[in-house]
N, C-alpha and C positions, 0 to 999 in steps of 0.2 A: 642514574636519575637525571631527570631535564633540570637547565638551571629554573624552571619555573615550576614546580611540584603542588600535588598532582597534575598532570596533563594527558589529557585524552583526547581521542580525535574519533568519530565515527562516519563509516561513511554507508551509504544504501544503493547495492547492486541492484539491473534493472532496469524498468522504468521509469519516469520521473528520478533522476541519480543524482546525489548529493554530497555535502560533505558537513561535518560540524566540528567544532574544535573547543574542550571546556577544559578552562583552568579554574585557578582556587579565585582569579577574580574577572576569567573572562569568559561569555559564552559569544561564539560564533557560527553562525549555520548558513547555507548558499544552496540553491539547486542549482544545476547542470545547466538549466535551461537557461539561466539568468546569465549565465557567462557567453554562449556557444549560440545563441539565439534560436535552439531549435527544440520545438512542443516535446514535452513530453521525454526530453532525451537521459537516455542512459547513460552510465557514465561517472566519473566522481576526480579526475585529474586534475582537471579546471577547478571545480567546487575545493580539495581539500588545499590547493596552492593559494588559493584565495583566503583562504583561513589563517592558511600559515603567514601569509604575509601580513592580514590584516593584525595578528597575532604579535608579528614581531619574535615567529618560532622559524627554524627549521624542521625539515621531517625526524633530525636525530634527536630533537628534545621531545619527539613525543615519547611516552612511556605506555602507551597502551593505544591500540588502534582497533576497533570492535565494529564488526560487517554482519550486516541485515542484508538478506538477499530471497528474492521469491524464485517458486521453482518447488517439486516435488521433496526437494533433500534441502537442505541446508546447503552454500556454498561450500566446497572445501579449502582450506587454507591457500592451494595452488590456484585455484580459481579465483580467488580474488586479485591476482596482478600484482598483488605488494610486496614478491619474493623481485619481481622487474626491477623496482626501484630501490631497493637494497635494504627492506626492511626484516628481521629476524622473525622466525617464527615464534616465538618467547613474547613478543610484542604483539600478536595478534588475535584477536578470539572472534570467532562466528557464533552470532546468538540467533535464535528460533523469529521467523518476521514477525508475527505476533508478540511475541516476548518482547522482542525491541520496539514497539505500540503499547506493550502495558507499561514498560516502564519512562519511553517518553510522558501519557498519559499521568500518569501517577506521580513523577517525578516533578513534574509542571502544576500540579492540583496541589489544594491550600489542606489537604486531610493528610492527619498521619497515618489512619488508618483505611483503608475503599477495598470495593469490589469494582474491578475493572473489564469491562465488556469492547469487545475490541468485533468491531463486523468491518468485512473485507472481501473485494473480490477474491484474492486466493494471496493465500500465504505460503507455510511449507505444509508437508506432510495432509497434504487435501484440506488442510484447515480454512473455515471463512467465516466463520465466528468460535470466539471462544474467550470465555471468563476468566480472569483470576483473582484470588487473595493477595492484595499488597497489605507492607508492614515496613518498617525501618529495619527488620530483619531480612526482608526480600519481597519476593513476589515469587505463588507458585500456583499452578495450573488447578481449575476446579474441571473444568468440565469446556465441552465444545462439538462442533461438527462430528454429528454422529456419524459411526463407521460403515464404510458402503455407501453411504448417500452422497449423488454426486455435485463436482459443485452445482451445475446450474441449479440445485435447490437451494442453493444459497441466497441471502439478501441483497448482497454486492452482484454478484451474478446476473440475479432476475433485472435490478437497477442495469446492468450492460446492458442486457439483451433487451429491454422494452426502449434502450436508447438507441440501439440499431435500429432497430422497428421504425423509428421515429425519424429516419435518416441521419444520425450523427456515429461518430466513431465510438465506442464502449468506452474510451477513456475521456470520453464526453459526459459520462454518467452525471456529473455533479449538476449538468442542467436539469437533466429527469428528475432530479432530488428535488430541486428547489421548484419544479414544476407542480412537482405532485402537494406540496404545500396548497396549493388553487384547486384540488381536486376534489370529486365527490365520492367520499368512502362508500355510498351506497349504489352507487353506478350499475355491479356485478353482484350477484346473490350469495358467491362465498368467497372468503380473503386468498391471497395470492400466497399464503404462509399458514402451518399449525405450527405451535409451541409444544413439543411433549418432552415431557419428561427434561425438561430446558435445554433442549436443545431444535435446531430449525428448521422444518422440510418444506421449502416450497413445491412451487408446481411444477417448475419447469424441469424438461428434462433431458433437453438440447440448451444448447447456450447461444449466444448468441440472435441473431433476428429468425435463427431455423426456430428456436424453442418456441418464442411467439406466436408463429405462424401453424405449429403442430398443436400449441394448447387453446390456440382458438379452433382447430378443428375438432379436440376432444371434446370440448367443451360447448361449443356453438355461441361462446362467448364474441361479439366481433369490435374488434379493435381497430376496423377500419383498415384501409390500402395500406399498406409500409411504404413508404415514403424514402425519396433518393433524394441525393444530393443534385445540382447540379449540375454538370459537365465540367465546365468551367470554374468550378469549388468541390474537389474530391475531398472524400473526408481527411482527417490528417494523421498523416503516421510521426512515426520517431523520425521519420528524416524529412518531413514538410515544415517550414518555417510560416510562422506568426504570421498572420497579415497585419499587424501593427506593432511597432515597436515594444 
């Protein structure tokens, strides 16, 4: 046991990668990016050393180190890099990326008891939205991303690909979001989404700025030119850095 009990540490394989560290009287959390100065970056070294120092821990006082990671499968134990730095397999657990979304959600909310709806561009197992029942007993799956449906009919998804469209990078989405708040729901004669049976099928069916550009041809809906960036401002990946501090 750590000399400071319970202690946990979580970290998020991926993009945007982080770390977090909760004791019985401390919470600490860091992205990657905030250390490393670079968008978007994946990663969790920098983010969980910074915890543990703000902490006042080493890595042998943690007692539990639990990894969220996107990707078709779940990360496996070897994949996550923690066997490098000398941590036990006994000390580690991979939980489902959604699941580690309903219970930050849930965990952080003033209800003892919710239903927890979690939309995402992609999680594991094809997942991009999906429900669950929390309880102080757990939390466990209702229902989600119907099977066979691919992601780009998802709601994160379609948010990429109309942000491509628009000349930014997909993990730019969060502009399109707060964009569409100014928008006219009545613009187009039918919505970009059905609900059945609760679960989501949008239209798209390419992802990306291709999906855009093939459902304004189904459709004769027009969405205008797609739009580039400038030359001299490519959009940004995980290895372009900030233009401001």
């Amino acid at each position: 046991m750590s000399r400071r009990t319970p202690c946990v540490a979580g970290i998020n394989l991926g993009h945007d990668g982080g770390a977090a560290v909760v004791t019985a009287t401390t919470m600490i959390a860091i992205s990657e990016e905030r250390l490393n100065r670079t968008r978007y970056s994946p990663g969790w070294q920098a983010a969980l050393l910074y915890c543990l120092q703000a902490a006042d821990l080493r890595l042998g006082d943690i007692d539990l180190i639990v990894v969220s990671g996107i990707g078709q499968e779940p990360p496996t134990i070897a994949q996550t890099g923690l066997r490098h730095v000398d941590v036990d397999d006994d000390r580690i657990r991979v939980v489902d990326h959604h699941l580690s979304h309903a219970y930050t959600a849930y965990c952080l909310s003033p209800y003892r008891e919710a239903t927890v709806l979690i939309v995402d561009g992609a999680g594991n197992n094809g997942d991009t939205e999906t429900y669950y029942a929390a309880t102080p007993a757990g939390i466990h799956r209702l229902g989600g991303t119907p099977t066979g449906r691919p992601r780009a009919g998802g709601i994160g998804a379609t948010y990429e690909a109309f942000t491509n469209y628009l000349g930014w990078h997909e993990q730019e989405a969060g502009k399109t979001m707060a964009l569409a708040s100014y928008g006219d729901p009545g613009s187009y004669p039918e919505p970009l989404f059905e609900v059945r049976g609760g679960a989501v099928h949008g239209r798209l069916k390419t992802t990306h700025l291709r999906g855009v550009a093939d459902l304004a041809v189904a459709t004769g809906w027009d969405f205008g030119p797609p739009a580039t960036r400038a030359a001299s401002t490519p959009p940004p990946t995980c290895s372009s850095r900030p233009s401001t501090p």
